[in-house]
BAMI-314135 format. One record per residue (C-alpha): z, y negated, x negated. Coordinates in steps of 0.5 Angstrom, whole numbers, plus 2048, in hexadecimal, padded with zeros to 3 digits. Each point is the difference from the previous one (the first is absolute). Layout:
N
ZYX
...
***
This chain:
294
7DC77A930
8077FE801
8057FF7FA
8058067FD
8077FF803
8028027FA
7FE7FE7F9
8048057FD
7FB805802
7FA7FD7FB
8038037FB
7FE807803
7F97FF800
8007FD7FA
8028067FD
7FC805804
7FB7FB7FD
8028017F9
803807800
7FB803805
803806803
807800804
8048037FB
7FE7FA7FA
8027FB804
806803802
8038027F9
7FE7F87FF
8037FE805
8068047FF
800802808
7FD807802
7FA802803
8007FF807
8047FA800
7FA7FD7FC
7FB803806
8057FE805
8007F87FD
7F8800800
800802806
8047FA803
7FC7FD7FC
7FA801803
8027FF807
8037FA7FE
7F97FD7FE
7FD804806
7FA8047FB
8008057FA
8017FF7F9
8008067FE
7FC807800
8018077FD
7FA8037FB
7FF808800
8038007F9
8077FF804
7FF7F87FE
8017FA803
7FB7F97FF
8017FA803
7FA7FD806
7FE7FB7FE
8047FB805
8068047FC
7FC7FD7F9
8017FA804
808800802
8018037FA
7FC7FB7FB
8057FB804
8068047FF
7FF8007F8
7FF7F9801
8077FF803
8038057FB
7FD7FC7FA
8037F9803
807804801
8008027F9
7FE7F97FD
8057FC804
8068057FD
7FE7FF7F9
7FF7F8801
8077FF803
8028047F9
802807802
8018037F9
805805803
7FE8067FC
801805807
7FC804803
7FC806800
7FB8007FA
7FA807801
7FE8017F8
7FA806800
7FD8037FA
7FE8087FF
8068057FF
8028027FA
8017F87FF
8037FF806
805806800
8018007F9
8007FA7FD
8027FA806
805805804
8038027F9
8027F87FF
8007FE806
8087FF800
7FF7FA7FC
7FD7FC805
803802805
8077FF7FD
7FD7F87FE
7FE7FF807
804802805
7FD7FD805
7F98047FF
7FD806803
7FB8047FB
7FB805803
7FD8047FC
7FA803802
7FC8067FC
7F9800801
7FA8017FD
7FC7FC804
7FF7F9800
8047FD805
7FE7FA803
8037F97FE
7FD7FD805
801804805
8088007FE
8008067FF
8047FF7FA
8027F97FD
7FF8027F8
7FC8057FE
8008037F8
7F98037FE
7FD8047FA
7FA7FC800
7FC7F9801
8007FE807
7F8800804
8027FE807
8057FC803
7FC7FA800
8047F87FE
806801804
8038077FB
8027FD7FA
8008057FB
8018007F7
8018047FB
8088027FF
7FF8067FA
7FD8077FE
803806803
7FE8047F9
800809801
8008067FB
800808802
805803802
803808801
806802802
8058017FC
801808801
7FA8017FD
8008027F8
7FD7FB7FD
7FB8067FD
7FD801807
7FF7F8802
7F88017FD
7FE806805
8037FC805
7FB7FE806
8017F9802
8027FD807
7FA7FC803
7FF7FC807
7FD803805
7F87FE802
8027F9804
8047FD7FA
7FB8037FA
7FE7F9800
8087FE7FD
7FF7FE7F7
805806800
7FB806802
7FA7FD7FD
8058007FA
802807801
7F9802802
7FE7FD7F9
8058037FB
7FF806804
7F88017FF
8007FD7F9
8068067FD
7FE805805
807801804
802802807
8007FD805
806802806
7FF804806
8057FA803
7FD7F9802
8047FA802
7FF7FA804
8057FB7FC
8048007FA
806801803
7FD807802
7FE8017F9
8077FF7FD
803805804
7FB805800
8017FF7F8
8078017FF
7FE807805
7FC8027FA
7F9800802
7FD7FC7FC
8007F97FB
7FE7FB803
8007F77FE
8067FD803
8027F97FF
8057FF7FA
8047FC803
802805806
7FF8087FB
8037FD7FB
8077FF804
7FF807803
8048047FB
7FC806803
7FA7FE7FD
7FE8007F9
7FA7FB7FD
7FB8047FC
7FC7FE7FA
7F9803802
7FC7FE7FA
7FA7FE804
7FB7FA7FE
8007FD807
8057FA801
806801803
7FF7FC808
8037F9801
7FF7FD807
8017FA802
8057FD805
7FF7FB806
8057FD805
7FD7FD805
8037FB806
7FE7FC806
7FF7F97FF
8047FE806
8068047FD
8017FD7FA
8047FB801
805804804
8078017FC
801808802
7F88017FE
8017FD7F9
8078037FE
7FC806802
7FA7FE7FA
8057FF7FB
803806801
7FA8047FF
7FC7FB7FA
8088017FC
7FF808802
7F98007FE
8017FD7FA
8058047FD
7FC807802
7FB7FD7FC
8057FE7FB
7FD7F9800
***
């Protein structure tokens, strides 16, 4: 197997590896999709092997010689990575992926963002809202803002307990208060039951007899908006209904406790001593703590 002539091109099917279609490698890498395929494919000529296949699901897997180079790859990339934070590169510049669900990322971090930006002019912030655990390992993101306890990501995640995300019930503000009792309430569709705010809906919703919407959602953005529409009450967190002037808090009365979750930020290890990636941590603990009113 000869060597790549370019080393640049690692890059690519690291992330392919960690990405597992061309598109999340393209958006990782900031190219588009057929750069991404046309690299890797200089790339395996160069070694004079495949490195990748393509599943049925529209999925790329790497073979096992791509493990092989691409377990090599990361090798190189953590010792480049090493050599700048030893030689004291504390330059807070750079491109810092932050991920939580949508309501915090477009709600919370976008609305407060100019804070940071504006104290590190160098630094690139990349929001990305998504209800689904991106993988630090895989690079996905750099730092991932998350509703519950970690189980998976083994020794290299580093995770803790940064604040509680409290919630209460909301209904629009159009809706006469005399009216809010007979309203159905929002709830999540089938794959998302398992959330602490359906099973708590589910719960006031059997013990007091009341309705459910005709309408399902899949996050709590969804949710938000669908409320201020009038179709229903739904729980919220407080510290993104309250700001909404469109919505009003209720008083239910009822003798089940209001939800509180807790809220975790998580980080590679190796991206810990890098000054971009701690500046953006302080930005979201010092954010974290005042939603939380801590």
């Amino acid at each position: 197997m000869m060597q790549p002539r370019n080393w640049n091109d690692l890059r690519f099917l690291l992330a392919i590896q960690r990405g597992q279609t061309l598109r999340a490698a393209a958006r990782q890498l900031h190219v588009d999709d057929t750069t991404v395929s046309r690299r890797l494919a200089a790339l395996q000529s160069d070694l004079g092997t495949q490195l990748v296949r393509q599943r049925g699901d529209n999925r790329w897997v790497l073979t096992e010689v791509g493990k092989m180079v691409a377990g090599r790859a990361e090798a190189m990339e953590r010792h480049f990575q090493s050599i700048g934070t030893s030689v004291g590169d504390d330059r807070d510049t750079g491109t810092v992926r932050i991920t939580s669900v949508p309501i915090l990322t477009n709600r919370l971090l976008a609305s407060s963002a100019l804070d940071l930006v504006e104290n590190h002019p160098g630094l690139i912030i990349e929001l990305i809202a998504d209800s689904r655990d991106l993988s630090l390992t895989r690079r996905e993101a750099d730092i991932a803002i998350r509703l519950a306890r970690p189980t998976t990501g083994g020794m290299n995640i580093k995770a803790r307990r940064i604040g509680t995300l409290e919630y209460a019930a909301f209904a629009s503000t159009t809706i006469p208060p005399r009216d809010v009792r007979r309203l159905p309430w929002i709830t999540y569709e089938n794959a998302m039951s398992h959330l602490p705010q359906a099973r708590w809906i589910s719960g006031v919703v059997k013990v007091n007899d009341e309705s459910l919407s005709g309408l399902r959602v899949h996050d709590a953005e969804t949710a938000l908006e669908a409320t201020v529409a009038g179709l229903g009450k739904t729980l919220l967190p407080t510290v993104v209904a309250d700001r909404d002037a469109r919505l009003r808090r209720l008083d239910l009365n009822v003798d089940r406790p209001c939800l509180a979750r807790e809220i975790w930020l998580l980080v590679h290890a190796d991206q810990l001593e890098l000054a971009r990636v701690r500046a953006a941590i302080e930005w979201v603990e010092r954010l974290v703590s005042a939603a939380s009113g801590k």
